[in-house]
Each structure stands twice: as C-alpha cells, then as structure tokens.
Steps between C-alpha positions, in 0.01 A plus 500: 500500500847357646476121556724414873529131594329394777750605870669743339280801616565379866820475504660849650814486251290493181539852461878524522511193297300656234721787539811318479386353165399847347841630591693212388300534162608852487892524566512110275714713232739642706852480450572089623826331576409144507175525687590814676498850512807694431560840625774747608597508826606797752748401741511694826773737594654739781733781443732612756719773537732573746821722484727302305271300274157420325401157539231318314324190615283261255380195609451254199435190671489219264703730233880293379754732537573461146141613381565894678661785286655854598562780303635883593412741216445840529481515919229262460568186648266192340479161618304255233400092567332214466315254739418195352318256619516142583267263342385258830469156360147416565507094453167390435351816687441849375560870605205650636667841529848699477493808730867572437613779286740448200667669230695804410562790720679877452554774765664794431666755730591861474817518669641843677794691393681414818510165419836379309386300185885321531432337779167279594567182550207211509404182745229251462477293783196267663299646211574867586684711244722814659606760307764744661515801379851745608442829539770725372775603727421880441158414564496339873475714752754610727626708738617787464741685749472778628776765550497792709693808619530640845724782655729420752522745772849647345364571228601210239268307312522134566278265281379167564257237348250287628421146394 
C-alpha cells in the first residue's frame, strides 16, 4: 500500500514529477563535473567540393581557438577539441538546469587522393573553423585542346587547334 499526501493525486504533474524523481535516482552515478553531466560532443559540419578545393566547415561555437587540434596522417585528416564550460556564478541562487553541451570532441575525415596533403591551410572565425583543402595541380580538371587535321583543297595538310 503506497502512502501519497493529501493534493498530490490531483495535481496533473504528479506523474511526471514522480517520473522525474525515478530518473534522477537512476542516472545519480553518472559521470558529474561539478553538479553536471559531462559528455562528448559532435560538432556539425559541411563538406564542399568544388574544382579547385575541399573545404570543411565546423562550427564550435563557444570552442577557444586554442582548445581545437589538426592532424594529416595517412590521407586522413583529424580535427580533435575541447569545449569547456563556464561555471555561471549563481550568488545566492542555484542552477536549475544546464542544457548546453561540453567536453571533448574528434572527427575524422578520409581525404581523396586528389587532394594535396602540402597544402590545407585552416581559419577559425565567429566560432566557425575552415579547413581548405588544395587539390593537386595534376588533379584539377582542365581543358584539354583539341587538335585537328583537314585537307586543303590543293592537297596539303594544314593543322590547327581549338581552345
């Protein structure tokens, strides 16, 4: 037999709140930071390609330049960071919930032989990170002319090219 208190069983949130409370029980030995959950992060990206390059665009709002990492090993291009968060001084009051996500993060991308490993060059700016990726000269398409041979009417051969 479960003992309520008396107004509890008409109010329409004692479910959820009962719920809360199991849950709350249940995840208590997370992993904490201070009162809060840590866990990795993924930030989101967009890769472009167009003739000449391969872009990559991160945003990592929030994220110091200082905390991000590159590497290039093996035509696999990794980028590696931290964001850390800010403790909100609370003065007398406390923090009913963070909803902000913290902590490390690692993408890695398989990069495409026409890309030339010598040359990428990286930007952070208004919390967006852009790598550039070169492609290789040999590797960029081009045109590619076209010669040809015609007869003139004495007989020679005359040849011209177009492009």
């Amino acid at each position: 037999m479960a003992i309520t208190r008396r107004g509890e069983m008409g109010n329409s949130f004692y479910g959820l709140r009962q719920l809360n409370r199991m849950l709350d029980d249940a995840f208590s030995g997370w992993p904490q930071e201070q009162g809060t959950i840590t866990s990795a992060w993924l930030p989101p990206c967009d890769v472009v390609e167009d003739g000449d390059s391969v872009r990559i665009m991160m945003e990592l709002p929030g994220v110091e330049p200082d905390d991000v990492r590159l590497s290039l090993e093996n035509n696999i291009l990794t980028i590696r960071g931290e964001k850390r968060q800010q403790q909100e001084s609370t003065e007398g009051g406390r923090v009913h919930r963070y909803e902000r996500s913290y902590g490390s993060f690692e993408r890695s991308f398989s990069l495409p032989n026409t890309v030339d490993a010598d040359k990428v060059t990286a930007d952070y700016d208004n919390g967006v990170l852009t790598v550039k990726l070169q492609k290789a000269e040999r590797m960029r398409p081009r045109e590619i002319p076209l010669s040809t041979r015609s007869r003139q009417g004495n007989g020679t051969e005359s040849k011209s090219q177009n492009g």
